[in-house]
C-alpha positions as CSV (number, residue, x, y, z in Angstrom):
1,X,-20.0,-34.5,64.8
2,X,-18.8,-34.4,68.9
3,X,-21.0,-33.1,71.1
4,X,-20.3,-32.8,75.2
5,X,-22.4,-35.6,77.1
6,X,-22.6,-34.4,80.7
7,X,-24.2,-37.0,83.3
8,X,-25.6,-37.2,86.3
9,X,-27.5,-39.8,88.7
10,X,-30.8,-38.5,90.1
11,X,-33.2,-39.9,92.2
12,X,-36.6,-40.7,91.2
13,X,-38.2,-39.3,93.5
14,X,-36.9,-36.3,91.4
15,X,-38.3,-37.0,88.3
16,X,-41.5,-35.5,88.4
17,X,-40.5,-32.3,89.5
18,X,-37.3,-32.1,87.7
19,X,-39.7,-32.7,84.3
20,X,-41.6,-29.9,85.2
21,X,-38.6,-28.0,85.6
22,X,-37.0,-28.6,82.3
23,X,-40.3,-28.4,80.2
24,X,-40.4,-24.7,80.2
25,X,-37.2,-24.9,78.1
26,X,-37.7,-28.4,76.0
27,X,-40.0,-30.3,74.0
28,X,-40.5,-34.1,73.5
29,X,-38.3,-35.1,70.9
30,X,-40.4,-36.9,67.8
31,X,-39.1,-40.7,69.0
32,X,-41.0,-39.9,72.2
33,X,-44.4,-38.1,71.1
34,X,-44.7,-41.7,69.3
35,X,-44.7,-43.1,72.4
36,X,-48.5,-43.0,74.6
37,X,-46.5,-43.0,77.7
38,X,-44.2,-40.5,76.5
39,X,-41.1,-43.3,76.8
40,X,-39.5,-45.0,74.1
41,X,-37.4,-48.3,75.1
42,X,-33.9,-48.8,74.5
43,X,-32.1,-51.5,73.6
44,X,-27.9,-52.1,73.5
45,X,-26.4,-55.5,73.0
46,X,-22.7,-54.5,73.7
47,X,-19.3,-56.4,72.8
48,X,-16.2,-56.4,74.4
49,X,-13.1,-58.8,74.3
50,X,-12.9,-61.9,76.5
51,X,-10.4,-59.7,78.8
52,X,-13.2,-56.5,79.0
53,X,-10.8,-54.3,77.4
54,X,-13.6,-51.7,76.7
55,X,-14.5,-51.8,80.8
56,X,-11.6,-51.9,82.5
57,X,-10.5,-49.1,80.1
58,X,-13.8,-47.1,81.5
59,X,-12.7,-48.2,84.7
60,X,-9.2,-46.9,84.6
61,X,-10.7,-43.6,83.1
62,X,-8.6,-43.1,80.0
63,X,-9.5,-40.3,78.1
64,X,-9.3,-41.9,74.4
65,X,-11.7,-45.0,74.0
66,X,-14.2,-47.0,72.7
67,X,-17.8,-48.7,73.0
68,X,-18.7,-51.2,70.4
69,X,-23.0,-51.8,70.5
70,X,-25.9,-53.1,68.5
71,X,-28.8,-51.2,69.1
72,X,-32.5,-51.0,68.6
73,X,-35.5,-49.8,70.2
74,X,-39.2,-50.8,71.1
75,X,-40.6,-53.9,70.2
76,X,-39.2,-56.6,67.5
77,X,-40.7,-56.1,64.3
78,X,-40.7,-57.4,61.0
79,X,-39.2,-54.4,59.9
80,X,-37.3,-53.3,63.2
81,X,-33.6,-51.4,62.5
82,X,-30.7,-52.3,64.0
83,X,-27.7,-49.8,64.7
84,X,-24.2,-51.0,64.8
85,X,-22.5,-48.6,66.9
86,X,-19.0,-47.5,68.1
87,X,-19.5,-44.5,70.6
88,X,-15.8,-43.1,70.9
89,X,-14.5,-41.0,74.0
90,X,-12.1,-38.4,73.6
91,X,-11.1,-36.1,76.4
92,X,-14.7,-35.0,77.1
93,X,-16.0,-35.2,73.7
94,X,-18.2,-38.0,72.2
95,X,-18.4,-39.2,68.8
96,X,-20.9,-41.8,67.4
97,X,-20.2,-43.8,64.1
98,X,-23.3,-45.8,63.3
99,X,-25.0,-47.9,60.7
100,X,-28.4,-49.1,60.6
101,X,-29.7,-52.2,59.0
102,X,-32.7,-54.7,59.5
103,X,-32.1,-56.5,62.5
104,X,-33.2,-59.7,60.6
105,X,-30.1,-58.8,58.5
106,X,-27.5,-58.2,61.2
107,X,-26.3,-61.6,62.0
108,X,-25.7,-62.2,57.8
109,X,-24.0,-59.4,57.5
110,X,-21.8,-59.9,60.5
111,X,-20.9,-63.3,58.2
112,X,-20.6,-62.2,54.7
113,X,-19.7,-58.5,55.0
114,X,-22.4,-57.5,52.4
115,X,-22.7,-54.2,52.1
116,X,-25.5,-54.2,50.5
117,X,-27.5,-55.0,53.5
118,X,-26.6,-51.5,55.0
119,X,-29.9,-49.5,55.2
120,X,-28.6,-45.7,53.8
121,X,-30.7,-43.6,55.4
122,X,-28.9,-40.4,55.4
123,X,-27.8,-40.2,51.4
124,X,-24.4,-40.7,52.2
125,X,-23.1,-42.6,49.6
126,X,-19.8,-43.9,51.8
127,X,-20.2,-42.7,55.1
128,X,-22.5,-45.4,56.8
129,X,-20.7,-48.3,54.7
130,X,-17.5,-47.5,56.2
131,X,-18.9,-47.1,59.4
132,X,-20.2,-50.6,59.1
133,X,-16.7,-51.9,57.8
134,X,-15.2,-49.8,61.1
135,X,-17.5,-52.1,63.4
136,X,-16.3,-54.6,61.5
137,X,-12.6,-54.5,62.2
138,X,-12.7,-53.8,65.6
139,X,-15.3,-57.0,65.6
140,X,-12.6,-59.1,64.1
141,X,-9.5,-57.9,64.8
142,X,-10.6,-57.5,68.4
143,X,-12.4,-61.1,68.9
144,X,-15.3,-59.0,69.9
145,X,-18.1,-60.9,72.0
146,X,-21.5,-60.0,73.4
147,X,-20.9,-59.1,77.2
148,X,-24.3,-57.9,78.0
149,X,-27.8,-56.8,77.0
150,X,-29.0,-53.6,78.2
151,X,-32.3,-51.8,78.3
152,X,-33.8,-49.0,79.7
153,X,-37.0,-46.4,78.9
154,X,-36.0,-43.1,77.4
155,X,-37.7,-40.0,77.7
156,X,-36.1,-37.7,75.4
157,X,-35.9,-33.8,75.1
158,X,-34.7,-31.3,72.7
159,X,-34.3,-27.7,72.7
160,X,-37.5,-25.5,71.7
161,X,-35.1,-22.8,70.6
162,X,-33.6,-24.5,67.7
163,X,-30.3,-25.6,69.0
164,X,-28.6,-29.0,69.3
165,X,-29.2,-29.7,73.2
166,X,-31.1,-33.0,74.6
167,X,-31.7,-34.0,77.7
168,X,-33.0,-37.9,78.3
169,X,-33.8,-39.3,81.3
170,X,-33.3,-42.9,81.1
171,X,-34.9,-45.1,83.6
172,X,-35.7,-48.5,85.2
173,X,-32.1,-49.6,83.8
174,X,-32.2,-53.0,83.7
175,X,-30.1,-55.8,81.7
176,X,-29.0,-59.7,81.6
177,X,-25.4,-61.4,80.1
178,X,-25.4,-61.5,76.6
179,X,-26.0,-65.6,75.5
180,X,-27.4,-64.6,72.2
181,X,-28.4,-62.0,69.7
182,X,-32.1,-62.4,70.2
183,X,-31.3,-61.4,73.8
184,X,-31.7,-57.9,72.3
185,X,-35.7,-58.2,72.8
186,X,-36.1,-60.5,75.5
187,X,-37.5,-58.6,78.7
188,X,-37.7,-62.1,80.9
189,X,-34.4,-62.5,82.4
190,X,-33.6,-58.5,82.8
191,X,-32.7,-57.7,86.3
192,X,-32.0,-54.1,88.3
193,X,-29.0,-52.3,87.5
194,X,-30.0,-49.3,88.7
195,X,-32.2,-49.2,91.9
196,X,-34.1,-46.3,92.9
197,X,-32.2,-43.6,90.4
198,X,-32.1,-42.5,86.7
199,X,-29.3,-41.1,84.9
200,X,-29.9,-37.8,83.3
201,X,-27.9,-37.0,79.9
202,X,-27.2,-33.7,78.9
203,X,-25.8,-33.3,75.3
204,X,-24.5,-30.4,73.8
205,X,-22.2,-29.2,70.9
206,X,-21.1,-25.5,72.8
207,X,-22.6,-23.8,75.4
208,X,-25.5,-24.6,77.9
209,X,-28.0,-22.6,78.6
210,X,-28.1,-20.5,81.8
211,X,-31.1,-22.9,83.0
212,X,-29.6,-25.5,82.9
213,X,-26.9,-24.8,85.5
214,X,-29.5,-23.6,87.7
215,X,-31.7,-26.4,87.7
216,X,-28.2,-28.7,88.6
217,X,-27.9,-26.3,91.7
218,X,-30.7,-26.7,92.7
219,X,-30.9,-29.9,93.4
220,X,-27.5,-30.5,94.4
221,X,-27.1,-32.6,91.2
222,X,-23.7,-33.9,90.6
223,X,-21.9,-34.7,87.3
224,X,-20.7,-38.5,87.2
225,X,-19.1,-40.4,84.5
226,X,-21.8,-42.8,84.4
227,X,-21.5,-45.6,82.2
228,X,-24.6,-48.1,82.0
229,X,-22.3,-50.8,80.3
230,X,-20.1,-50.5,83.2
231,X,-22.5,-50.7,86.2
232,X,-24.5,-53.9,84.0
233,X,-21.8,-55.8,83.7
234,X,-21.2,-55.4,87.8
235,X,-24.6,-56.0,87.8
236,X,-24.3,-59.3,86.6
237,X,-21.1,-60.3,88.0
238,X,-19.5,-60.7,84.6
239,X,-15.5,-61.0,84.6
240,X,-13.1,-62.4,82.5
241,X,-13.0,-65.6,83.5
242,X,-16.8,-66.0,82.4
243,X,-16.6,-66.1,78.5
244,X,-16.5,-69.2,76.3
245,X,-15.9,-68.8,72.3
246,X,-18.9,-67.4,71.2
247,X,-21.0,-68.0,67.6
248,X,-23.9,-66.3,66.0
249,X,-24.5,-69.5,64.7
């Protein structure tokens, strides 16, 4: 399904007081009540081409494109999932296609193709397969590589009210270039991409609340096309003249 994803750079010396604002309106989603500190951590591993097709597409700002990402969240466990993701862009509506497996299970099924190492979560007999065989093609017909590891702490909102909106605050963005899968856990060589602000998400099928507009008043909030892949890869200083052929092996 698309939803609206609406964006916007805040300070954090806003945080505490926009929370308070928002709370009235919101609960913490169930990822987040797990959480003691009320934060869950997120963690994207993204691909590109050698050329950063996907970026300088952002860049550009054409309105039909694509994201290719593995996530996962928390800490590694034995049993922690692993998402392979394509986040599509059109005009200003987003669409996810997404398959979860083990993460212990990505890199073999990133060599032999077996579906049967899909975790089907949802009871979809065919959807998550073919969105696994989607992340596949683009994988291979593109020569896709890992650009950059990304990772940030989530606090995550949804509507008390029943409908579909979320609000996350994502903080203390950090991230490294992308010299292996296992870079998906590491916290060691994660450096600052964002200093001293937090992007705020607002995600919606339809219509927003008349809150929300309020709260974005008064602040003096703006709406940005902020894209954390994006402002990582500057982060790092990552071009195309940096990649060398690249193996799971």
């Amino acid at each position: 399904m698309s939803r609206l994803e609406y964006k916007y750079l805040v300070s954090e010396k806003l945080l505490d007081e926009l929370r308070e604002n928002i709370l009235p309106f919101l609960n913490y989603d169930k990822y987040t009540l797990l959480r003691d500190d009320r934060e869950y951590t997120v963690r994207s591993l993204y691909f590109d081409t050698s050329t950063l097709t996907s970026y300088h597409e952002k860049l550009s700002g054409l309105m039909d494109r694509n994201k290719f990402r593995i996530r996962s969240y928390n800490e590694r466990t034995e049993s922690s999932p692993a998402f392979l993701e394509i986040k599509r862009k059109s005009s200003d509506f987003v669409y996810k296609d997404r398959a979860q497996l083990y993460f212990n299970d990505v890199i073999d099924f990133l060599r032999t193709k077996d579906s049967k190492l899909i975790q089907n979560k949802s009871g979809s007999e065919t959807e998550l397969p073919q969105n696994a065989k989607n992340f596949l093609y683009h994988y291979e017909a593109k020569g896709l590589l890992p650009i950059v590891n990304v990772v940030y702490d989530r606090e995550a909102y949804e509507c008390k009210f029943g409908s579909t909106l979320r609000i996350t605050f994502d903080k203390h963005v950090r991230s490294s270039v992308a010299t292996s899968f296992e870079n998906l856990f590491e916290e060691t060589n994660l450096k600052p991409s964002l200093k001293g602000s937090f992007v705020m998400e607002i995600k919606f099928h339809k219509v927003l609340p008349y809150w929300i507009p309020q709260i974005i008043n008064r602040y003096h909030l703006i709406r940005q096309a902020v894209s954390k892949y994006t402002i990582s890869v500057d982060a790092n200083k990552i071009n195309d003249k940096f990649f060398q052929p690249y193996s799971f092996s």
